[in-house]
C-alpha positions in Angstrom: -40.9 -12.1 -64.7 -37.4 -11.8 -66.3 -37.4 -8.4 -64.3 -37.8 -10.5 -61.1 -34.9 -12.9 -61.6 -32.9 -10.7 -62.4 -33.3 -8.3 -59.5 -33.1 -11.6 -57.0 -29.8 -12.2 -59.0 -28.4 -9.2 -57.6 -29.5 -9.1 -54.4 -27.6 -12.4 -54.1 -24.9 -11.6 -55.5 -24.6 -8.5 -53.5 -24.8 -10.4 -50.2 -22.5 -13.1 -51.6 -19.7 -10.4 -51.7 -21.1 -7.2 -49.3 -20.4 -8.3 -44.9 -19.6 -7.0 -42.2 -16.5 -8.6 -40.3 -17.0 -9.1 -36.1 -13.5 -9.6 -34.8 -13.7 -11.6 -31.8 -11.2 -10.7 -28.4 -10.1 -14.3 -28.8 -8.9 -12.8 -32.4 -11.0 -15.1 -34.4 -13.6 -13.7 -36.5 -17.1 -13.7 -37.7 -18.6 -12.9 -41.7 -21.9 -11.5 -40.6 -24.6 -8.7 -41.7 -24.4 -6.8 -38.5 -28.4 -5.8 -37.8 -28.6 -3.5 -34.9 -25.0 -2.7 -32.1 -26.7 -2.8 -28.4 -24.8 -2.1 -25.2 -24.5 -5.8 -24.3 -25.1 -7.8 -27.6 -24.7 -7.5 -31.0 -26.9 -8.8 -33.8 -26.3 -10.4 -36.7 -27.1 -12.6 -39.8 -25.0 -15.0 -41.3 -23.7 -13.4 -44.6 -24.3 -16.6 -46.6 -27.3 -16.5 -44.9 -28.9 -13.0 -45.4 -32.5 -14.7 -44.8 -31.9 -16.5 -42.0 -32.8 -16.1 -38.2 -30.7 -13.6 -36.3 -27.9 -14.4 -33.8 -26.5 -12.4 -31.3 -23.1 -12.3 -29.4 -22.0 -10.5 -26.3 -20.4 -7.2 -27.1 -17.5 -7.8 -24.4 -16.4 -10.4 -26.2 -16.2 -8.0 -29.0 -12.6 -6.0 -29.9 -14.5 -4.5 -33.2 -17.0 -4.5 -36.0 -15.3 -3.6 -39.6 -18.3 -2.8 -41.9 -18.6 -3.7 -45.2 -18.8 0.2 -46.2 -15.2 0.9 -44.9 -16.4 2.1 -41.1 -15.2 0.6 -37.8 -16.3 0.1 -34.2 -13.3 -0.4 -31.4 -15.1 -2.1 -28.1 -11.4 -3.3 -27.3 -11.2 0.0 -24.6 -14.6 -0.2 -23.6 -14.4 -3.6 -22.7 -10.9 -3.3 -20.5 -12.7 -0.9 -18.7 -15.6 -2.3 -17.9 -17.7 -5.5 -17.1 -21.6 -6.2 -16.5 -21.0 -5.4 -13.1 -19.7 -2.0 -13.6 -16.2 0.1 -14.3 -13.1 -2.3 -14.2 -10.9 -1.6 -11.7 -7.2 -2.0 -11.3 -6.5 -5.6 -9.7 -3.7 -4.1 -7.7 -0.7 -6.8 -6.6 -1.0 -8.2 -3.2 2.7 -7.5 -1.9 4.0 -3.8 -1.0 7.6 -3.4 -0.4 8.3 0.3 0.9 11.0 2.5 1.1 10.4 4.9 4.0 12.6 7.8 3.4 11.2 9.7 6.6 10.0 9.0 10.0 9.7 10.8 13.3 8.5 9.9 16.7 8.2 12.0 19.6 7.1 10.9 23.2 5.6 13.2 26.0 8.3 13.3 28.0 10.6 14.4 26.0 12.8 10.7 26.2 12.1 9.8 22.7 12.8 12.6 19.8 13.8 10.7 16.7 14.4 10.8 13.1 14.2 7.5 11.3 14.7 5.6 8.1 13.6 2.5 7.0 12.1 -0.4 5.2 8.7 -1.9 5.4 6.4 -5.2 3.8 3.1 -5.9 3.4 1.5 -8.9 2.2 -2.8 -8.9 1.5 -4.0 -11.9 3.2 -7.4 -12.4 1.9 -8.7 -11.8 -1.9 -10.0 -8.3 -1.8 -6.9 -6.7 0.5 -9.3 -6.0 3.6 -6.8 -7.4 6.0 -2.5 -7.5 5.7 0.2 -8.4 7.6 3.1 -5.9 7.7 6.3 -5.5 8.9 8.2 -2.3 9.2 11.9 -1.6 10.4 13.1 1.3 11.2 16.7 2.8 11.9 16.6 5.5 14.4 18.5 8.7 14.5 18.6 9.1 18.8 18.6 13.1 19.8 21.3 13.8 22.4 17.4 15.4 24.0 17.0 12.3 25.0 19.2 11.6 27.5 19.6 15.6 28.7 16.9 15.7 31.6 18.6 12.1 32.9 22.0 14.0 32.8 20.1 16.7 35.3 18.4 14.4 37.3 21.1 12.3 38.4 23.9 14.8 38.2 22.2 17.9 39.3 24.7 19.8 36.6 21.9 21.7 34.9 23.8 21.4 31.9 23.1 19.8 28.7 25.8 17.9 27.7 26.0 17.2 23.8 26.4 12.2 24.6 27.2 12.3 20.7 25.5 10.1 17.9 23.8 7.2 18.8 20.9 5.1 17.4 18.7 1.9 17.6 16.9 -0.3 15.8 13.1 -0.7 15.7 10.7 -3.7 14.6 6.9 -3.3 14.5 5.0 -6.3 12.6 1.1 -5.6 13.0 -1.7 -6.2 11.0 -3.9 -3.4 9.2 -7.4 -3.1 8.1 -8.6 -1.8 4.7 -12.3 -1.1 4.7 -11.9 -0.5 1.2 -11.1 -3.2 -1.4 -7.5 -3.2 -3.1 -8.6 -2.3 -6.5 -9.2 1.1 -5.3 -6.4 3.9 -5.6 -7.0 5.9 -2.2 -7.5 3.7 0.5 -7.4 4.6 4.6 -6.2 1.3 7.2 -6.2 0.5 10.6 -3.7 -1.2 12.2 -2.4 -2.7 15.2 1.3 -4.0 16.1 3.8 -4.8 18.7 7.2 -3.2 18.8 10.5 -3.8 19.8 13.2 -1.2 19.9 17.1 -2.0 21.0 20.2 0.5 21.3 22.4 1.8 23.1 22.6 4.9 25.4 25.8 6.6 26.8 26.6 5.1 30.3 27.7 9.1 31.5 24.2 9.8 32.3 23.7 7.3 35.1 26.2 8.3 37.2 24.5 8.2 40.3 25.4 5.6 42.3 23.4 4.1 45.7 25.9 1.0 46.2 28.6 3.3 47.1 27.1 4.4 50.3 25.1 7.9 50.2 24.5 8.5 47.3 28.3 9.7 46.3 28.6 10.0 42.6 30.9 7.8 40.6 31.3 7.8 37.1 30.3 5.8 34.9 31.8 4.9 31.5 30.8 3.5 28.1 27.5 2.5 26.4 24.6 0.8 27.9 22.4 -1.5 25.8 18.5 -1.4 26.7 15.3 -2.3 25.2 11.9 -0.9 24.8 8.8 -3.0 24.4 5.0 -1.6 23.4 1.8 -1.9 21.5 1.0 1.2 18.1 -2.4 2.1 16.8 -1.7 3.1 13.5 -3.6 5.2 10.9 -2.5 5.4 7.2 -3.7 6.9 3.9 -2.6 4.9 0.9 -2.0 5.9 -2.7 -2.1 3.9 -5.6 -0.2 6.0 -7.8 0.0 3.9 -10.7 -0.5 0.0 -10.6 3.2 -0.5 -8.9 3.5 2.7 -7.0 2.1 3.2 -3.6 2.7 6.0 -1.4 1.4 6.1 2.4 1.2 8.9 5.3 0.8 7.5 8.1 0.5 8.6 11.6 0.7 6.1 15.0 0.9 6.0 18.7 2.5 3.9 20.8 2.1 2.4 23.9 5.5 1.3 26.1 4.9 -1.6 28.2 8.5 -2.6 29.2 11.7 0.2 29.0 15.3 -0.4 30.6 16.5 3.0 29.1 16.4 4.0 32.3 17.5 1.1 34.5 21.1 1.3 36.0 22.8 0.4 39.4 20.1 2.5 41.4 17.8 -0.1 40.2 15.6 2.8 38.7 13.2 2.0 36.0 11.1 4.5 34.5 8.6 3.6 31.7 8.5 5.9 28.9 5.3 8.1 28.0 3.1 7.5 25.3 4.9 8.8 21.4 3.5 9.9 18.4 5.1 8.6 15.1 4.7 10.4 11.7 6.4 8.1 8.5 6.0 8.7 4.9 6.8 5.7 2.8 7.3 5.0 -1.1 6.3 1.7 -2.5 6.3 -1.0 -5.1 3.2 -3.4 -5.6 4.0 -6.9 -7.2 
């Protein structure tokens, strides 16, 4: 009998002092006697309580079990990567604003050969990214190619005269289509825009002149302003490098509708062919 109380003695006076600590995410904590570590609970006894019914808490709202023998479990990682319904994923921000250090479009008949630069935004407008607005402008380096075959066709020189430097300005806001959602890192979009593109061309290469009276050539001198008007299909592939840095290839055709590029005294006005457009943009997500 003496044997007895004292061996219940110690086992209470082991229990009094011997627990586990369960340190909560919310960075409170719980004394316990941890009984068994499953992958969605834990259980546990009260450590004043070593007899007592078991409880159990969520292991995700878990950061780590310190054991009473010196040992240690960290769930901290585990649970910033994952959640009952699978791996965590990024929750990537829903504006883009892009750098785009390199463009080039190029139209079937030869009219439009361009190098651009430029600047684009993007805003998500509904919770999982599928659909964005977007708005890209781009500066555009004009190719004295452009004008040549006008130069020919109204002056007949068969030369190809170096017009100099000019450029114009282009605006395309569109909406895309993500099929993924934007907590993934590689994403493909659709999208459709208008644009509008405005410069200036050298006035030399309309220099023939049906108000004159037979068709004499007169010259003509300084710069003449037009505008060119169209619908783009876009394609892109998107990068999530890290959780601010997006990079994007994309590739687009477009569609004039209106063009006074070509549009001088003769009344002449010839609508540009379809282009393709190449652009390669770097981006910060916020």
């Amino acid at each position: 009998m003496r044997s007895i109380t004292l061996l219940t003695g110690l086992l209470v006076c082991y229990f009094a002092h011997a627990h586990d600590k369960i340190c909560k995410s919310d960075g409170s904590g719980i004394n316990a006697i941890v009984r068994t570590v499953g992958t969605k609970i834990v259980a546990y006894k009260k450590y004043d309580n070593p007899t007592g019914p078991d409880y159990t808490i969520p292991r995700k709202k878990i950061s780590s079990i310190v054991y009473e023998t010196g040992g240690q479990d960290n769930f901290k990682q585990d649970n910033d990567k994952s959640t009952k319904y699978g791996p965590k994923r990024i929750n990537y921000g829903k504006n883009v604003f892009c750098v785009i250090p390199g463009a080039y479009s190029a139209s079937l008949d030869g009219t439009i050969n361009d190098a651009a630069i430029g600047i684009s935004y993007e805003r998500q407008l509904d919770k999982f990214g599928h659909i964005s607005f977007y708005l890209p402008v781009l500066v555009n380096f004009t190719s004295s190619k452009d004008f040549r075959q006008y130069d020919d066709q109204y002056l007949s020189t068969g030369t190809e005269t170096n017009f100099g430097s000019y450029h114009s300005y282009t605006f395309m806001p569109g909406v895309k289509f993500y099929p993924a959602s934007n907590k993934e890192k590689v994403r493909y979009s659709l999208g459709a825009s208008a644009f509008a593109t405005f410069g200036k061309e050298p006035g030399s290469v309309y220099n023939y002149d049906n108000y004159n009276g037979g068709g004499s050539v007169s010259p003509v001198t300084g710069d003449y302003s037009y505008a060119l008007y169209g619908l783009m299909i876009s394609n892109s592939v998107n990068f999530s490098v890290t959780k601010n840095i997006f990079l994007s290839l994309d590739l687009a055709t477009g569609f004039p509708i209106s063009d006074n590029r070509h549009a001088n005294n003769d009344e002449i006005d010839e609508l540009a062919s379809p282009f393709i457009q190449f652009a390669f943009k770097v981006g910060y997500r916020f």
